[in-house]
C-alpha positions as CSV (number, residue, x, y, z in Angstrom):
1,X,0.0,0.0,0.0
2,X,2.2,3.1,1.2
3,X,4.8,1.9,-2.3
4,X,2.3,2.4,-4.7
5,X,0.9,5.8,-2.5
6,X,4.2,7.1,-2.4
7,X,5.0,6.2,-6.1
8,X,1.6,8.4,-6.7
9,X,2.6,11.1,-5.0
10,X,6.3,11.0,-5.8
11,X,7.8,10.8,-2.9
12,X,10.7,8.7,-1.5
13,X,11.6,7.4,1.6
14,X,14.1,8.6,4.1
15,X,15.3,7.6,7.3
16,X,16.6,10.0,9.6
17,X,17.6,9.4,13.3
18,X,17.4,11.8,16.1
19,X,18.1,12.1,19.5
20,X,15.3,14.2,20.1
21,X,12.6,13.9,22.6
22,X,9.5,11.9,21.8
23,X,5.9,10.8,23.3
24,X,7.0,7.5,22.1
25,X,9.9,7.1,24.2
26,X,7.5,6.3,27.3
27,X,5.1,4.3,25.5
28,X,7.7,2.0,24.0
29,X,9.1,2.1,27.7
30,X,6.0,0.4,28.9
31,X,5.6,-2.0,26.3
32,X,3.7,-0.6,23.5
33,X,4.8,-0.7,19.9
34,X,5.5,2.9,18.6
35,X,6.0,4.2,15.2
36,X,7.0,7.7,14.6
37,X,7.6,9.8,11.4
38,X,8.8,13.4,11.1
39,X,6.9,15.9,8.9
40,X,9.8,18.9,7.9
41,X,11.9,19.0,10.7
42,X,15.1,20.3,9.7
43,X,18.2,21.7,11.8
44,X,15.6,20.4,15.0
45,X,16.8,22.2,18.6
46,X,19.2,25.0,17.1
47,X,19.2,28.4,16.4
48,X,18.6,27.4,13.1
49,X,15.3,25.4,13.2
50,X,12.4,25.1,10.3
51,X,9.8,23.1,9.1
52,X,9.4,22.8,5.1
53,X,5.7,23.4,4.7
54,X,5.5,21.0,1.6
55,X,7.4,18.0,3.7
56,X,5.0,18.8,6.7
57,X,1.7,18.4,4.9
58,X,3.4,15.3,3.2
59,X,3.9,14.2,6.5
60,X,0.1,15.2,7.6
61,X,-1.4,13.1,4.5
62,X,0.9,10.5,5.5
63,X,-0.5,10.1,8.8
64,X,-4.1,10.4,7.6
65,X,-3.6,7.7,4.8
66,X,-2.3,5.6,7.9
67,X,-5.1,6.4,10.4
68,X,-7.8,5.7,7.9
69,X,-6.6,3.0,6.0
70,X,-8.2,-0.4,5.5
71,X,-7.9,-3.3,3.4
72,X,-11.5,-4.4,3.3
């Protein structure tokens, strides 16, 4: 599913790590499975922080096309 979206919408995917500080840190503390995605973070915690608008609402349809999504 998210291939062929993301072929549609051309865009690729990227992994990025960070040391930043997350919601999901405590929930995968207590035992439950976390995913997490940034939406146009760049330069995150320095002087020099932004957010590209066209990577955050990338980012925004990618969460709705995973909150709604169903296979039936």
């Amino acid at each position: 599913m998210q291939s062929r979206r993301r072929r549609r919408r051309g865009s690729r995917r990227r992994l990025r790590i960070s040391n930043g500080g997350l919601d999901a840190n405590w929930l995968v503390r207590h035992g439950v499975p976390t995913v997490t995605f940034g939406a146009g973070q760049h330069n995150i915690h320095t002087i020099d922080e932004y957010v590209d608008l066209a990577e955050f609402y990338q980012g925004c349809a990618m969460a709705i096309a995973l909150a709604t999504y169903s296979d039936k």
